[in-house]
TORVOLUM-759654 format. One record per atom (N, C-alpha, C): residue number from 1; atom name; x, y, z. Coordinates in pm, 1 decimal. Layout:
 seq atom       px       py       pz
 NUM   CA        X        Y        Z
...
This chain:
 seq atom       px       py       pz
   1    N  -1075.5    295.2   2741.3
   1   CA  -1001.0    172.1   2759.1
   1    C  -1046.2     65.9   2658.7
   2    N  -1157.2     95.5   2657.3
   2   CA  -1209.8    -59.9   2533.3
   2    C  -1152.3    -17.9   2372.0
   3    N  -1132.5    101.9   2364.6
   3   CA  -1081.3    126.4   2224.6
   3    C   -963.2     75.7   2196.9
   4    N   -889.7    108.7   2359.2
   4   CA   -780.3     76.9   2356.6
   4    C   -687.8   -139.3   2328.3
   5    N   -834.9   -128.7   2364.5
   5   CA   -841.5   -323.0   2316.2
   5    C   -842.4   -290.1   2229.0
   6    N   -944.2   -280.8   2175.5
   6   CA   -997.1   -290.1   2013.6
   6    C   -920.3   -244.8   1926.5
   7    N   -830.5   -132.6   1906.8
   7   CA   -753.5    -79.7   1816.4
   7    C   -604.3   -148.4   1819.1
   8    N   -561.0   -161.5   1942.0
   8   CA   -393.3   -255.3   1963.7
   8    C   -412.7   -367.9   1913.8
   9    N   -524.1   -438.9   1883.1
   9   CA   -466.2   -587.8   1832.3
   9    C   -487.7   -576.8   1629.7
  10    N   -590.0   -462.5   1627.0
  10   CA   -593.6   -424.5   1489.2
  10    C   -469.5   -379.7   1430.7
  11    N   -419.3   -281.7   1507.2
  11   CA   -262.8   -261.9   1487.6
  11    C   -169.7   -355.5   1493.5
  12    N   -165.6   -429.8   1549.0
  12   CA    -51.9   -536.5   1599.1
  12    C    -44.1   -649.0   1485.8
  13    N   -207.6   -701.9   1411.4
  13   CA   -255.5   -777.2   1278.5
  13    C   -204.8   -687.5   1142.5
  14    N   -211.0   -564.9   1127.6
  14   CA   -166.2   -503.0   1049.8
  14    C     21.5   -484.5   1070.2
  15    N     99.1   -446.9   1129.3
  15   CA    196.0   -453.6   1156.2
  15    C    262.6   -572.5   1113.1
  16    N    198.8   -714.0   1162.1
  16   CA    275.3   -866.8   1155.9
  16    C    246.2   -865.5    991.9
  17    N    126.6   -852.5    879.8
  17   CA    135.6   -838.7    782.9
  17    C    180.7   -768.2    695.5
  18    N    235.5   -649.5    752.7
  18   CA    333.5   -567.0    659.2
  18    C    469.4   -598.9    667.9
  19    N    504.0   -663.7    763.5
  19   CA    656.2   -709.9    839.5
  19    C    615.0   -881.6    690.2
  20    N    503.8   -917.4    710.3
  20   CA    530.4  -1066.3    579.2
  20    C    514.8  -1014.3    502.7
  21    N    442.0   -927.2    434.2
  21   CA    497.0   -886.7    270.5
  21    C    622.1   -803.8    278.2
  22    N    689.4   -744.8    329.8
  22   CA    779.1   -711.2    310.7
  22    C    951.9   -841.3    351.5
  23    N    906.1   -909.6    387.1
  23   CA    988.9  -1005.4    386.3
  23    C    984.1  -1099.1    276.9
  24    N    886.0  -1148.3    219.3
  24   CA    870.1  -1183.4     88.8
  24    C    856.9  -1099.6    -43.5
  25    N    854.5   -993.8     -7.0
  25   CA    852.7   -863.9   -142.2
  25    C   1054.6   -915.9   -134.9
  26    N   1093.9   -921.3    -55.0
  26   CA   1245.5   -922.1    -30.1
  26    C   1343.4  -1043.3    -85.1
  27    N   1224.4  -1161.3    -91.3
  27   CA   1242.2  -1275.8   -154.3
  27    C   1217.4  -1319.3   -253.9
  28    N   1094.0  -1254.6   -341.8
  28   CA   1141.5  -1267.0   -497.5
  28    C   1182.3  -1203.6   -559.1
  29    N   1140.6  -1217.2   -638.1
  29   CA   1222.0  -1156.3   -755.9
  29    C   1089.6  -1071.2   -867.0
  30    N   1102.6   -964.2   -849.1
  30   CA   1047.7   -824.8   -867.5
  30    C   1069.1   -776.2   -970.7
  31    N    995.4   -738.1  -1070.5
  31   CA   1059.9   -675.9  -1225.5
  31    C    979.9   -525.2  -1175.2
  32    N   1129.5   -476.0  -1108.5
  32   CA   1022.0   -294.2  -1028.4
  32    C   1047.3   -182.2  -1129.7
  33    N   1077.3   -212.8  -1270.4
  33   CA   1049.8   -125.6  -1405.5
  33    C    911.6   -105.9  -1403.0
  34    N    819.0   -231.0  -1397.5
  34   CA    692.7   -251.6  -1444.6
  34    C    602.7   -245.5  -1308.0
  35    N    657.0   -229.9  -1244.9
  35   CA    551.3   -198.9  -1089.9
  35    C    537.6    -60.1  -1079.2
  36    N    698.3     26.7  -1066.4
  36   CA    654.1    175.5  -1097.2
  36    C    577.2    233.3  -1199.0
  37    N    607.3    164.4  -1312.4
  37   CA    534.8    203.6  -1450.9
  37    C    384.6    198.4  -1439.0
  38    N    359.0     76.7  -1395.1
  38   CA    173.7    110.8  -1297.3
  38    C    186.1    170.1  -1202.6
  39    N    232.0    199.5  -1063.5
  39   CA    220.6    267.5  -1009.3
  39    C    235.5    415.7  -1047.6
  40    N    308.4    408.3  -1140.3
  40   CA    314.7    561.0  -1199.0
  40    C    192.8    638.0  -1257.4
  41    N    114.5    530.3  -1375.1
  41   CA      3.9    541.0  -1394.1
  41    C    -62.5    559.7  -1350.1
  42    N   -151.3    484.9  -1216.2
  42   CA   -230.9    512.8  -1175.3
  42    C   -220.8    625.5  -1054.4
  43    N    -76.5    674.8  -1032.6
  43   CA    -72.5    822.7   -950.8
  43    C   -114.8    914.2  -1058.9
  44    N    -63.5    948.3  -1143.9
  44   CA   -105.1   1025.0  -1268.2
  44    C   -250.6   1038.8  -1277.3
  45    N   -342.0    931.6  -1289.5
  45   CA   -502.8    906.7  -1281.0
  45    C   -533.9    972.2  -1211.6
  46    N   -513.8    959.1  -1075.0
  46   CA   -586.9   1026.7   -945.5
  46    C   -502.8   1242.6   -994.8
  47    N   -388.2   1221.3  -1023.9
  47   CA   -359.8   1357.4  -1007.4
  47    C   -454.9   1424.2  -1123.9
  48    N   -437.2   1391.4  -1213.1
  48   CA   -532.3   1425.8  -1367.0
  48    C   -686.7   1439.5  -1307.9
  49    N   -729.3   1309.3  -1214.8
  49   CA   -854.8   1350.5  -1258.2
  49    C   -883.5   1440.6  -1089.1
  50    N   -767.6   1487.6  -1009.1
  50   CA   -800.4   1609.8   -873.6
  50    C   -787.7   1766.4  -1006.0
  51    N   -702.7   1717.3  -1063.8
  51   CA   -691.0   1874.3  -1147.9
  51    C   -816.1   1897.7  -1263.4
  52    N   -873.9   1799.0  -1344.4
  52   CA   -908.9   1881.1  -1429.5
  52    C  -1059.2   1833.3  -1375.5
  53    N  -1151.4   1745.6  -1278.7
  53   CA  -1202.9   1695.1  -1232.1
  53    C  -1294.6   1607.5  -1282.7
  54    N  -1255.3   1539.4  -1396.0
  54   CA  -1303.0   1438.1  -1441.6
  54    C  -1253.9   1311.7  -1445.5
  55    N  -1358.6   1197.8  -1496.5
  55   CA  -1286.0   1083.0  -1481.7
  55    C  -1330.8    988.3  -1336.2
C-alpha cells in the first residue's frame, strides 16, 4: 500500500508534465527537419556504438 502512495503521485507529476509539453510543443512553432535530423543522429550513435561496441 505505501508504494502504492508513493508511485501514484510520481505518476500523476509525470503525466500533468507530459500533457504541458505537449500542449506547448503544439504551440510553437517547431523547425521538425532539424529535430529529427538530431534525433536521427543521436539514434544512429547509440545503434553504431550497440553494433560495433565502441564509442
Amino acid at each position: 500500500m505505501i508504494r502504492f502512495v508513493i508511485i501514484l503521485p510520481i505518476i500523476f507529476v509525470a503525466w500533468m508534465l507530459l500533457v504541458r509539453i505537449i500542449s506547448d510543443v503544439k504551440k510553437a512553432n517547431v523547425d521538425w527537419t532539424g529535430v529529427t535530423t538530431i534525433i536521427g543522429f543521436i539514434v544512429l550513435a547509440f545503434w553504431l556504438r550497440h553494433v560495433t561496441g565502441m564509442g
